[in-house]
C-alpha positions as CSV (number, residue, x, y, z in Angstrom):
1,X,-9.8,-6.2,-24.7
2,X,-9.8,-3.7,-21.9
3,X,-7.3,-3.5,-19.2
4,X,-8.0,-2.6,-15.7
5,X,-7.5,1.1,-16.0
6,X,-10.0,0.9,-18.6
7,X,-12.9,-0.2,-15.7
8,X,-11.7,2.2,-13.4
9,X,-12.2,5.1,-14.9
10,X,-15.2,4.1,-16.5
11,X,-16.2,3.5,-12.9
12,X,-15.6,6.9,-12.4
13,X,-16.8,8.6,-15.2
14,X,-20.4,7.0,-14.0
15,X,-20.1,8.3,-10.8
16,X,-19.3,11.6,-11.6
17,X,-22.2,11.8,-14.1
18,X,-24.8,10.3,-11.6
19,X,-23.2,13.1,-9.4
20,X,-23.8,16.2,-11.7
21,X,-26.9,14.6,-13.1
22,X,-28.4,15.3,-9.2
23,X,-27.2,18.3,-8.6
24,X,-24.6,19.5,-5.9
25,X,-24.9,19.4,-2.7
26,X,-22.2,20.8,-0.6
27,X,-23.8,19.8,3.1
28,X,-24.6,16.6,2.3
29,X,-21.6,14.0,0.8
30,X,-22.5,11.2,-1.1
31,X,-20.3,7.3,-0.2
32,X,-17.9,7.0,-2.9
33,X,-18.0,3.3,-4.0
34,X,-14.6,2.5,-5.0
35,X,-14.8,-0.7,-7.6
36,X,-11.6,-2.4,-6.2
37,X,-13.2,-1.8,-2.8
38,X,-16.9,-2.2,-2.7
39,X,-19.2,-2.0,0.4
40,X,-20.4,-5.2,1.8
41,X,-23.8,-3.9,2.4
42,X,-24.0,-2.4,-1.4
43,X,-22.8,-5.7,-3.0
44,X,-24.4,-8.9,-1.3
45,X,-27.8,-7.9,-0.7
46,X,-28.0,-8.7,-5.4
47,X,-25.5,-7.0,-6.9
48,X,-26.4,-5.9,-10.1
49,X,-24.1,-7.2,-13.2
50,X,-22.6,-4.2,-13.2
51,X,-21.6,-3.9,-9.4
52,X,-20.4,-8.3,-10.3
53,X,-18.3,-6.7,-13.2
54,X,-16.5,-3.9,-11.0
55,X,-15.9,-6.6,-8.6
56,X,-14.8,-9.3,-11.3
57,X,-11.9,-6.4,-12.2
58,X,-11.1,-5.3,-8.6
59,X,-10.3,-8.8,-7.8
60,X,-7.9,-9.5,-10.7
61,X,-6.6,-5.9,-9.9
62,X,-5.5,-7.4,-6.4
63,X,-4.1,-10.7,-7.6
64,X,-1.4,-9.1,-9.0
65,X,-0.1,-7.1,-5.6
66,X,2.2,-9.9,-4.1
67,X,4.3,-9.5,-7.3
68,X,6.9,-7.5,-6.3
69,X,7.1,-8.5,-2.9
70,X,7.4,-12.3,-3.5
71,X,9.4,-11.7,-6.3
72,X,12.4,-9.7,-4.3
73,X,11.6,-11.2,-1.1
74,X,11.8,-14.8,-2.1
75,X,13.9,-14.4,-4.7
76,X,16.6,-12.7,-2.5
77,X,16.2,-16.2,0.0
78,X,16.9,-18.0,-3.5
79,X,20.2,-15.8,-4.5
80,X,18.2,-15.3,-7.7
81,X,18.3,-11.6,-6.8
82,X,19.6,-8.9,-4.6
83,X,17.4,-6.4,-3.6
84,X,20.1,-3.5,-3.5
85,X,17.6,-1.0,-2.1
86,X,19.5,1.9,-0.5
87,X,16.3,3.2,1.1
88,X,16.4,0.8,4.0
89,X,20.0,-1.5,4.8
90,X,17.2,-4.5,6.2
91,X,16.9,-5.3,2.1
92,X,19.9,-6.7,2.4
93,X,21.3,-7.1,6.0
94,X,17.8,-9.3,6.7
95,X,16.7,-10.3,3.5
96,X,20.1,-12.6,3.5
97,X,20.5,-13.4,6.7
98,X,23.7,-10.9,7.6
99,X,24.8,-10.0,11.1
100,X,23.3,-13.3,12.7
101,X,19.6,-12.0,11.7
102,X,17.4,-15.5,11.6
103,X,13.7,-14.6,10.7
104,X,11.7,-13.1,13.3
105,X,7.9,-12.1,13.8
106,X,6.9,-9.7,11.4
107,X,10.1,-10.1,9.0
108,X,11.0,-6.8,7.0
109,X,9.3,-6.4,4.4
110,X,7.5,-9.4,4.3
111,X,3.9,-8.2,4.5
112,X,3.3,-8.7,1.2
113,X,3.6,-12.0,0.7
114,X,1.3,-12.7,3.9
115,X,-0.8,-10.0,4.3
116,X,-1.7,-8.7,1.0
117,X,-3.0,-12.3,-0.6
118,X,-5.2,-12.4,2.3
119,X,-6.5,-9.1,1.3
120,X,-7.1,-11.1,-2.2
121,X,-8.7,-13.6,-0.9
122,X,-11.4,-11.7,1.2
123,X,-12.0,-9.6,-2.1
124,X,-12.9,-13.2,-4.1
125,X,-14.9,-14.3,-0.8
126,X,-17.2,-11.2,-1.2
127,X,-17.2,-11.7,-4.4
128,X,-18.4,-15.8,-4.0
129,X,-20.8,-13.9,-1.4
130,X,-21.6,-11.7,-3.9
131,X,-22.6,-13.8,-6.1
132,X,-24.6,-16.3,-4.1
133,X,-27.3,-13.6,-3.1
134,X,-27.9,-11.7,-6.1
135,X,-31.0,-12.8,-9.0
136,X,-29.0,-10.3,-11.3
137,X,-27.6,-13.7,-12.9
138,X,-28.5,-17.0,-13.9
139,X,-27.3,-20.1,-11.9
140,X,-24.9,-20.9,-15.2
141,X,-23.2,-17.4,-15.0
142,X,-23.2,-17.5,-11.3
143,X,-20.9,-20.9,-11.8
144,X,-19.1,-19.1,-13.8
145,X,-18.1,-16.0,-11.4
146,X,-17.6,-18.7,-8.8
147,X,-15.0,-20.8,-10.2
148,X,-13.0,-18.0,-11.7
149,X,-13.3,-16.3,-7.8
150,X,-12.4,-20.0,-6.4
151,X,-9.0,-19.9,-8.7
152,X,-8.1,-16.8,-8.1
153,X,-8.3,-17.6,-4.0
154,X,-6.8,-21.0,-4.3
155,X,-3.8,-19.4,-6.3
156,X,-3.0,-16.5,-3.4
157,X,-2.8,-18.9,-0.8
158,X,-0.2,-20.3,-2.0
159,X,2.0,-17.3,-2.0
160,X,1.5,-17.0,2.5
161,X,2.0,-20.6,2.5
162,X,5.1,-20.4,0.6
163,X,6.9,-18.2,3.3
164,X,5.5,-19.8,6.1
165,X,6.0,-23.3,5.0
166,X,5.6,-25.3,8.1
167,X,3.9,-23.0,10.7
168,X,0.8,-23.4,8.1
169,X,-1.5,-21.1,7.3
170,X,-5.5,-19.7,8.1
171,X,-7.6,-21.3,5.4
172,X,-10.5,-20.7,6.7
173,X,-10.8,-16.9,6.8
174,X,-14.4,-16.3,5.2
175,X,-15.3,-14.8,9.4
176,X,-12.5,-12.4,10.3
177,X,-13.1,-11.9,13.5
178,X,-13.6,-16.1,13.6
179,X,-11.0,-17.4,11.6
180,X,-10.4,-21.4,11.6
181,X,-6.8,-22.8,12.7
182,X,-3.7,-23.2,11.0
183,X,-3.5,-26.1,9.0
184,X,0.1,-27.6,8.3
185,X,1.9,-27.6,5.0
186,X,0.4,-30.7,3.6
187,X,-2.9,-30.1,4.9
188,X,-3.4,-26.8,3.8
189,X,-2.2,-27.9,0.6
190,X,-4.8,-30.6,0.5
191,X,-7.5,-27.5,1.0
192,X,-5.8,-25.5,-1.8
193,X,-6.2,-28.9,-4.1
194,X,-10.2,-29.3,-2.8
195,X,-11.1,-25.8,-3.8
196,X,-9.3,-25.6,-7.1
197,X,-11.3,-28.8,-8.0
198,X,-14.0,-27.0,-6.4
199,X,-13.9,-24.4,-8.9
200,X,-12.9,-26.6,-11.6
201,X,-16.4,-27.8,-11.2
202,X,-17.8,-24.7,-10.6
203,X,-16.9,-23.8,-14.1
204,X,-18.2,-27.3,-15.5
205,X,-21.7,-26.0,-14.4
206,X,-21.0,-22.2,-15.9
207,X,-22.5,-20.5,-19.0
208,X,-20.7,-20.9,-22.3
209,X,-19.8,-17.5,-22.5
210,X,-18.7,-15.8,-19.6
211,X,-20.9,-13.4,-17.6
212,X,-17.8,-10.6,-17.1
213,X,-14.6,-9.3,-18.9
214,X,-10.9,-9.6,-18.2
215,X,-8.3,-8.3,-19.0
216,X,-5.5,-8.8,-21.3
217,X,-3.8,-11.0,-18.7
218,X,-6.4,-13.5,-19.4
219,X,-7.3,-12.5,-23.3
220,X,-3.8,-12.5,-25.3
221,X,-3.6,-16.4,-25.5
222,X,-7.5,-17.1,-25.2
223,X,-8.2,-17.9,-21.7
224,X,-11.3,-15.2,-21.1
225,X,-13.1,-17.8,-21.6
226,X,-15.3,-21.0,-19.7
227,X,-13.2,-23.4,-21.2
228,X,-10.2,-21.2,-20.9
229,X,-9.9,-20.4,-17.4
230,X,-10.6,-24.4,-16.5
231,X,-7.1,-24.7,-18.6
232,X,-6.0,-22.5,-15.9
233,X,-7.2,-24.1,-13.0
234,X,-6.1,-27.2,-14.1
235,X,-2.4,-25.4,-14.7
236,X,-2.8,-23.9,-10.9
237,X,-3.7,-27.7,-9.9
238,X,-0.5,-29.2,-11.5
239,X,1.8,-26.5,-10.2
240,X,0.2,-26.9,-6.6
241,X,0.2,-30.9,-6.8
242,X,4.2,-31.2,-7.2
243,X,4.2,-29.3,-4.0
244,X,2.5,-31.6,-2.3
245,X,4.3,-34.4,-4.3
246,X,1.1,-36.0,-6.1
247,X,3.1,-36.8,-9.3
248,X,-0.3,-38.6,-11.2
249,X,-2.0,-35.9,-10.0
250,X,0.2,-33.1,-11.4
251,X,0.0,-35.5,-14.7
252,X,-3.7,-35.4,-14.5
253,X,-3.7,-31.6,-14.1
254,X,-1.5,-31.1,-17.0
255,X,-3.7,-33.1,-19.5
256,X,-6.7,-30.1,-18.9
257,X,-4.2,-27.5,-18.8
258,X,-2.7,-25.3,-21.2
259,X,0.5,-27.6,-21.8
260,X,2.2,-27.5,-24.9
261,X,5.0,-30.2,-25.8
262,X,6.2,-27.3,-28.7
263,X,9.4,-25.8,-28.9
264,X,9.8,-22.0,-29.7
265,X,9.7,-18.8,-27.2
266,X,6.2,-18.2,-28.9
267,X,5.0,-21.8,-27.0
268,X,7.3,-21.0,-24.0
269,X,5.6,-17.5,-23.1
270,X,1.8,-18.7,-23.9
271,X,0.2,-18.3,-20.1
272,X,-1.5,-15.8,-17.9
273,X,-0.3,-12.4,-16.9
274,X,-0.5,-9.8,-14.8
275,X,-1.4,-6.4,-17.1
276,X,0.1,-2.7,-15.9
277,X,-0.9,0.4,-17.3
278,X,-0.4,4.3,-16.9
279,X,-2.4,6.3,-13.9
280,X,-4.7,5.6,-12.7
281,X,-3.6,2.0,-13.4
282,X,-0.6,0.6,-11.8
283,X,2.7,0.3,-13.4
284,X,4.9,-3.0,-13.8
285,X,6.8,-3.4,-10.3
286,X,9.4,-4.8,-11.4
287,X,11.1,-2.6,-14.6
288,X,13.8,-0.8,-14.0
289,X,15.2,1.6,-17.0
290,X,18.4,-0.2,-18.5
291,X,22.0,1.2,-17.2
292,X,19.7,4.1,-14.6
293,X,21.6,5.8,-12.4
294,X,20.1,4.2,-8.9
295,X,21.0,2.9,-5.5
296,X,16.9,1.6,-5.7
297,X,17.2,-1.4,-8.0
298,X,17.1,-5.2,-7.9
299,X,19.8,-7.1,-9.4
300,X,20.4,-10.5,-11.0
301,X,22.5,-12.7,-8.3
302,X,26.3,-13.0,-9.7
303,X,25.4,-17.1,-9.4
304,X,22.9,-17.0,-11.8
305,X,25.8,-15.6,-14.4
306,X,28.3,-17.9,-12.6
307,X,26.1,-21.0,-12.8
308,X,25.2,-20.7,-16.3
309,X,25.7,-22.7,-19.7
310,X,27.8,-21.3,-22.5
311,X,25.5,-20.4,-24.8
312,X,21.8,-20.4,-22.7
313,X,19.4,-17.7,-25.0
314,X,17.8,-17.3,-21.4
315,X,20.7,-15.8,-20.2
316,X,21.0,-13.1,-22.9
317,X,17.1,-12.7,-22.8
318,X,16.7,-12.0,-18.9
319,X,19.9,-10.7,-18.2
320,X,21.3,-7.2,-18.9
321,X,25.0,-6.1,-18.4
322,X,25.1,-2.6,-17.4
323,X,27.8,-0.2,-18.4
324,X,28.3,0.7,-14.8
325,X,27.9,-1.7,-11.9
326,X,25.7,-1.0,-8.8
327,X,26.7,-1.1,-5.6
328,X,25.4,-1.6,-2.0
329,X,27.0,-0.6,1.4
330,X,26.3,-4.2,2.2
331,X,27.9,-6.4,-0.1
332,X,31.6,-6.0,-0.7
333,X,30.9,-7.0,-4.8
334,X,29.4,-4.5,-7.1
335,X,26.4,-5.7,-9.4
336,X,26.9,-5.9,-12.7
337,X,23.6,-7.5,-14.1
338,X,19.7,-6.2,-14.1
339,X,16.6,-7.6,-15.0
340,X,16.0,-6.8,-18.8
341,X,12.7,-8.7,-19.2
342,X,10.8,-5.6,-19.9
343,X,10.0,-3.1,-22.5
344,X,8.5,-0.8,-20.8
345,X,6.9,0.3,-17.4
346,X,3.3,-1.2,-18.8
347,X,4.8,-4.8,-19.8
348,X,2.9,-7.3,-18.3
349,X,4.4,-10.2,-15.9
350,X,3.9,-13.6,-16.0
351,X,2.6,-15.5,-13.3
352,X,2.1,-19.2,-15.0
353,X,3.5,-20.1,-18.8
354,X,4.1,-23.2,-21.1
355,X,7.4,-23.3,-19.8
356,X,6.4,-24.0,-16.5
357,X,3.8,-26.5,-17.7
358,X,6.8,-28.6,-19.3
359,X,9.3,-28.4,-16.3
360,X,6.5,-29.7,-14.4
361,X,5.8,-32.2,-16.6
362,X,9.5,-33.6,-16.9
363,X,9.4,-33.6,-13.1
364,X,6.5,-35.5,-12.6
365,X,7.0,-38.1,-15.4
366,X,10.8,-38.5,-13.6
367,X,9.0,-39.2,-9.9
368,X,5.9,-41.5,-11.3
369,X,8.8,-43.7,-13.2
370,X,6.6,-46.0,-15.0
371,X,7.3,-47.1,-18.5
372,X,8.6,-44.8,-21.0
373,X,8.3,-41.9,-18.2
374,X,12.2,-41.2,-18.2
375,X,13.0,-41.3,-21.4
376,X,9.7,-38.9,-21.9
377,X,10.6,-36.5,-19.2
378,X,14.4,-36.5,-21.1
379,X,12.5,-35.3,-24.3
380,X,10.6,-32.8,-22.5
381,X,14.0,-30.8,-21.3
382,X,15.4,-31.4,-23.9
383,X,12.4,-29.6,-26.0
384,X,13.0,-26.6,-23.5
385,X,17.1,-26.9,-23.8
386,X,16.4,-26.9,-27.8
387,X,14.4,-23.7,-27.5
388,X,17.0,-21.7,-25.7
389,X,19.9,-22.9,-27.7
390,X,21.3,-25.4,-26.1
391,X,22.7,-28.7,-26.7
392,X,20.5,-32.1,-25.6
393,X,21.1,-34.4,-22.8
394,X,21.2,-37.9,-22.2
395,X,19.2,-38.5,-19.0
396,X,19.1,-42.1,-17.8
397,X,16.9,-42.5,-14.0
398,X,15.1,-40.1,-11.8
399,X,17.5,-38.8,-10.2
400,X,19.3,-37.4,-13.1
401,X,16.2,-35.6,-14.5
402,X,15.4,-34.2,-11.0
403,X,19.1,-32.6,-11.6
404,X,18.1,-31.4,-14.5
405,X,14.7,-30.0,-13.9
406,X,16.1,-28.0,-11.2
407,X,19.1,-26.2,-13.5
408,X,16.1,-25.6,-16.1
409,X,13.9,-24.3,-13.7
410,X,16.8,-21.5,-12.3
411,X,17.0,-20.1,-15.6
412,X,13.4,-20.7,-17.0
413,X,11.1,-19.4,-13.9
414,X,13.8,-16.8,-13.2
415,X,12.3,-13.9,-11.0
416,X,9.1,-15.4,-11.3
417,X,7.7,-15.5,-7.6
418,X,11.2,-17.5,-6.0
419,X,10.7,-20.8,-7.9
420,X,14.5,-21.1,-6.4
421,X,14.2,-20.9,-2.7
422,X,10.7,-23.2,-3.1
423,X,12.2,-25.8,-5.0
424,X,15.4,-26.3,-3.5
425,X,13.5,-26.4,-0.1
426,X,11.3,-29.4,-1.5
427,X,14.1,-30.9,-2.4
428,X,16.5,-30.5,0.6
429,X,18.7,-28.6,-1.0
430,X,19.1,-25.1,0.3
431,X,22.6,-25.8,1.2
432,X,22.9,-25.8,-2.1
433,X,22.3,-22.4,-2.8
434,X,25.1,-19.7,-2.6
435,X,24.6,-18.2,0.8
436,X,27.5,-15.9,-0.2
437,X,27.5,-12.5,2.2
438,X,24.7,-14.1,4.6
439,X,23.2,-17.2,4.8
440,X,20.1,-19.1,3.4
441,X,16.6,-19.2,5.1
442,X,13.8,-22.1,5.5
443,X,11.1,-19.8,6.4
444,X,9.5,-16.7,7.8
445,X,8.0,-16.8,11.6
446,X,4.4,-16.2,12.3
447,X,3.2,-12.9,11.8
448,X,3.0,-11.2,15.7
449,X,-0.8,-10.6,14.8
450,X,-1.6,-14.0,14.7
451,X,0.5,-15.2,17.4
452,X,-1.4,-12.5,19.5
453,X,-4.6,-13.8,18.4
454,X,-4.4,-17.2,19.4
455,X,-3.0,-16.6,22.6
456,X,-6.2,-14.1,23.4
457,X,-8.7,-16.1,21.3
């Protein structure tokens, strides 16, 4: 399988080709379609396959662009990271709430977890556009570009609504210059739920083979496929329905997902993932070479080593000692831990696994309560606690499990996107994260751009 540097520069090899192949020029100049960009005119007026394809790959180029940003920004609300960034003191005077700073409009360094998944999701809504006026495709293959658009959009607005948590978020942004309201938390989460069952059924109605390629991210554990991206959905689905505390629903979700009640890292790690690559691809975010010499670096929280159990694999897997400590001029304690979750520069990153699956699982089974539910929802973290080395435990009521869940989830979805911060908001329990050197956040303010658009619109 190809990976996203592979389509761009086959892109450009065409181009240049249908360039020579006509001569040059030099007083006239020729648009330049860029594949992760495409014209509006040039692409919903039927786009051919190929001009679906480029489109296909630009948008699962774009998921991946709130990565690092959610992953530092939210993780440093959490305490699951410091973002010891020398470049700019706000990554840490801001980030954790130092010097009296509460969040204000346009919060350092936040753009990236508003602004840049709503530049993903107006790539899959001219893409949906896209594929609604074009007879390059049949009905069944159209479904199928639909419902893996629909997924893609339903997933990036949760990363906005994340941050902004009860000022809500634009849903309805398919008209930029006539964008709908903000809905509230539990509305907008209702929308998210419609459209990924929306696409679910999109992708009921699709081809049995897909009409376009993905990458690896999709390929390595089978889901570049109909059937395998509804696993996905319905994984998005269960992850977005214990947000909005619809524990049948998550269950429901979970029995069409990728869930695996199997022990073993191999099981843990089977999901979808964000692929890197070398120029003119873009490289994994978030590795940092092992013991470098930097001031530009994000560290593993001292809690997280604090906090931990004797023995926990996940520690020694995700967690690097370095020979020498970093500092910052901002917080009086040295570093001594790094993220070691990554080979190399071109390692992929994870944005929903197994592991996930089972957490959510355990959570849902402990909130629903009905028959065997507990004592299921014990075996399920105990079936992650057995893979990572560590003893089992005796859970007896929902309460305990919650408990539970939430250790397993600090060390499991570690550096994933801030499961931290989002979870111990849902659960009222930010208080209970170590606010050490600043204090702890609920969430961002409303964007100045917005603010100014409703008060002149």
């Amino acid at each position: 399988m190809k990976n996203i540097k592979h389509y761009i520069f086959s892109t450009t090899i065409v181009l240049l080709s249908a360039f020579m192949m006509t001569g040059c020029n030099l007083t006239e100049v020729d648009e330049v379609l860029d594949p992760n960009n495409p014209s509006v005119a040039g692409v919903l007026q039927d786009a051919s396959k190929g001009e679906l394809q480029n489109m296909v790959t630009g948008l699962e180029a774009r998921h991946r662009n709130y990565v690092d940003n959610a992953t530092e920004l939210y993780g440093s609300f959490g305490r699951e990271v410091w973002a010891f960034f020398e470049s700019d003191p706000r990554f840490t005077i801001d980030w954790l709430g130092q010097e009296g700073i509460t969040p204000y409009p346009n919060f350092f360094g936040s753009g990236g977890v508003y602004n840049t998944p709503y530049q993903t999701i107006k790539q899959a809504n001219l893409l949906i556009g896209a594929a609604e006026n074009t007879t390059s495709v049949t009905d069944a293959e159209k479904n199928a570009i639909l419902g893996f658009a629909k997924t893609i959009k339903a997933f990036q607005y949760l990363i906005p609504l994340h941050g902004q948590y009860q000022n809500g978020i634009r849903f309805d942004v398919d008209e930029p210059l006539n964008p709908g309201p903000f809905l509230g938390y539990d509305e907008a989460l209702t929308e998210i739920l419609n459209l990924l069952d929306e696409a679910n059924s999109d992708l009921n109605g699709a081809s049995s083979t897909l009409p376009f390629s993905l990458t690896e991210g999709f390929g390595e554990y089978g889901f570049d496929s109909v059937a395998g991206l509804q696993q996905v959905n319905r994984a998005i689905k269960a992850r977005a329905s214990i947000y909005a505390e619809d524990w049948t629903g998550a269950l429901d979700a979970l029995d069409d997902s990728f869930m695996d009640l199997t022990a073993g890292e191999a099981s843990m790690n089977v999901g979808v993932y964000h692929v890197y690559g070398n120029p003119p691809d873009a490289f994994n975010p978030l590795f940092y070479p092992l013991d470098a010499n930097t001031n530009q670096i994000m560290v593993v929280h001292p809690s997280m080593i604090d906090d931990a159990e004797a023995g926990d694999q996940r520690v020694a897997n995700k967690f690097y000692q370095r020979a020498d400590p970093v500092s910052n001029a901002n917080i009086p304690v040295d570093a001594e831990y790094q993220d070691a979750r990554w080979a190399s520069n071109t390692s992929p990153i994870p944005y929903l696994r197994n592991e996930e699956l089972i957490l959510i699982y355990a959570e849902a089974l402990a909130q629903r309560n009905q028959g065997t539910d507990i004592a299921d929802a014990e075996a399920a973290v105990n079936l992650i606690r057995d893979t990572w080395g560590l003893p089992p435990v005796a859970l007896a009521n929902t309460g305990e499990v919650i408990d539970q869940v939430l250790f397993e989830r600090r060390y499991s979805l570690w550096a994933e996107g801030g499961h931290r911060w989002i979870d111990a908001r849902r659960y009222d329990r930010l208080n209970e994260i170590d606010a050490r050197y600043g204090t702890v956040f609920t969430q961002l303010e409303r964007p100045t751009s917005e603010t100014n658009w409703e008060n002149n619109n």
